[in-house]
C-alpha positions as CSV (number, residue, x, y, z in Angstrom):
1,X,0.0,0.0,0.0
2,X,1.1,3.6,-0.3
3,X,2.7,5.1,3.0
4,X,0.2,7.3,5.0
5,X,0.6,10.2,3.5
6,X,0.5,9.5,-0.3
7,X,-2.5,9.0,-2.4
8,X,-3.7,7.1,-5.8
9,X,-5.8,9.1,-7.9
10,X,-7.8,7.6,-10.6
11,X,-10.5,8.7,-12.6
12,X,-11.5,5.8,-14.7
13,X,-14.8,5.7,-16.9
14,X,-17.0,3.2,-16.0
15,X,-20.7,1.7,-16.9
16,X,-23.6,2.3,-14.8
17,X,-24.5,-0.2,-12.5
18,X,-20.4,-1.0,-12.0
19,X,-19.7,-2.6,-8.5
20,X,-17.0,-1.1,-6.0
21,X,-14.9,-4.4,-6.5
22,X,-15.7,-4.1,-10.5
23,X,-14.5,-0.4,-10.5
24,X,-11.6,-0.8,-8.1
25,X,-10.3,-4.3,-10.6
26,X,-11.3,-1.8,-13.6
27,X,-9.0,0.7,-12.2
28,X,-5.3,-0.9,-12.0
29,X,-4.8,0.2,-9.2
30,X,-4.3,-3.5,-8.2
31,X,-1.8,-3.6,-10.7
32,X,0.2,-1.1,-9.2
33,X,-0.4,-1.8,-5.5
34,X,-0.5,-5.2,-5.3
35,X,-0.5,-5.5,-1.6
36,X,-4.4,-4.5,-1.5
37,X,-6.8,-7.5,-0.6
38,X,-10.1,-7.0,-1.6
39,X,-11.1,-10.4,0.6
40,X,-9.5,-8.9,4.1
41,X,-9.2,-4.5,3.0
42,X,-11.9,-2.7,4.0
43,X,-13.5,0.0,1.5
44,X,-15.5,3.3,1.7
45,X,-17.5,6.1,-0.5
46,X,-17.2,9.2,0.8
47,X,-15.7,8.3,4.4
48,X,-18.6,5.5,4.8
49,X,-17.7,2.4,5.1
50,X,-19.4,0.4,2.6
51,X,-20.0,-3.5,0.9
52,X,-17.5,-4.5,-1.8
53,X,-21.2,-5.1,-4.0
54,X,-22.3,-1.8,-3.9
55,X,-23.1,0.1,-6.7
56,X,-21.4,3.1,-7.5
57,X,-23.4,6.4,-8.7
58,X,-21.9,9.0,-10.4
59,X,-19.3,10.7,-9.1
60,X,-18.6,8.5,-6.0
61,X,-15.1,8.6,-4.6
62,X,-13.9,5.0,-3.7
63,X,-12.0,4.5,-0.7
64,X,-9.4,1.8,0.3
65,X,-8.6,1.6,4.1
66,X,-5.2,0.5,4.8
67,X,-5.0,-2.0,8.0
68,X,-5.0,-1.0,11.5
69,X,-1.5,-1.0,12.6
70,X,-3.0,-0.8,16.1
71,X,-6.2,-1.7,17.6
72,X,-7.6,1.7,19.3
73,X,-9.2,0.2,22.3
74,X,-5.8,-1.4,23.2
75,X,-4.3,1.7,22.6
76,X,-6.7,3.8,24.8
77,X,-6.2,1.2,27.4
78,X,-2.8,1.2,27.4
79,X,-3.1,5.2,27.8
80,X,-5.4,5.0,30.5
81,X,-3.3,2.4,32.4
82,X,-0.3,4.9,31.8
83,X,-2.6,8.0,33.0
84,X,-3.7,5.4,36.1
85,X,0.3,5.3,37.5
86,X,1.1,8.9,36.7
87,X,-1.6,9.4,39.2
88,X,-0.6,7.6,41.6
89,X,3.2,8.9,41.3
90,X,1.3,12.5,41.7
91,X,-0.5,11.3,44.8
92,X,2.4,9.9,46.2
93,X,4.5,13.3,45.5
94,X,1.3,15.0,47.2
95,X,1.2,13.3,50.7
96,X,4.2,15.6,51.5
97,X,4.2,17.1,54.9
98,X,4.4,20.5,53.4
99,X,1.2,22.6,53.6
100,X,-0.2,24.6,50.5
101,X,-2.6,27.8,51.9
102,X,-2.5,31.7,52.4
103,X,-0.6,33.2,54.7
104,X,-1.2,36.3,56.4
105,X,1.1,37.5,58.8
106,X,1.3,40.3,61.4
107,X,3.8,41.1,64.1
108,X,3.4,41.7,67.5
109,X,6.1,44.3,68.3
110,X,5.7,44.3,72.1
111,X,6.5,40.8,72.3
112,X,8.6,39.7,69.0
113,X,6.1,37.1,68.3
114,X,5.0,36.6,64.2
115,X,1.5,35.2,63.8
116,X,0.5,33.4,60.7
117,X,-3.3,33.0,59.6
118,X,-4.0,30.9,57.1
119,X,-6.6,28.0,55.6
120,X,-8.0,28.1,59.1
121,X,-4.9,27.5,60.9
122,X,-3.3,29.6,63.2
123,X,0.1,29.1,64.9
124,X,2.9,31.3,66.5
125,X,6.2,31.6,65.3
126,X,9.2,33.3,67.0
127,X,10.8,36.3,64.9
């Protein structure tokens, strides 16, 4: 098959009533990529998948799906599962003792005592 990013053009002329296997043999483009199955590829008009016996109308733009190199749901699974331990690793750098909140501070002068409000905790600290 072509690599990914090339296409096959071909504009052949063709009865009415012609078949998307009939049109696709008619075309050559067999000839040329010989790698395409037309027992196990899969085949479209338009984006839609469609039956190898359907008849083409004027127009129509036949489409030959290469093979899934990967099956999705194994790939989304394998993503989520990835997603799954990163978590985990982010939870596990989150239980540190450290405390994330506002602080507001104001100093006592007569005593040389700092205290710190913040997230609904107070404490004293010693300047």
């Amino acid at each position: 098959m072509p690599c990914p990013t090339e296409q096959t053009l071909l504009r052949p002329q063709l009865p009415a009533g012609t078949t998307v296997v009939e049109a696709i043999q008619a075309s050559g483009v067999l000839d040329k990529h010989p790698e395409i199955d037309l027992a196990t590829n899969k085949f479209g008009i338009f984006g839609k998948l469609t039956k190898p016996d359907t008849v083409l109308r004027d127009k129509d733009r036949i489409e030959i799906y290469r093979p899934l190199i990967a099956d999705p749901k194994e790939v989304r699974r394998k993503r989520a599962e990835e997603g799954k331990v990163l978590k985990k690793a982010a939870a596990k750098h989150d239980r540190n003792p450290m405390l994330d909140y506002d602080l507001h501070c104001h100093s006592n002068i007569s005593d040389g005592t700092l205290t710190r409000r913040g997230g609904g905790t107070r404490c004293r600290a010693r300047c």
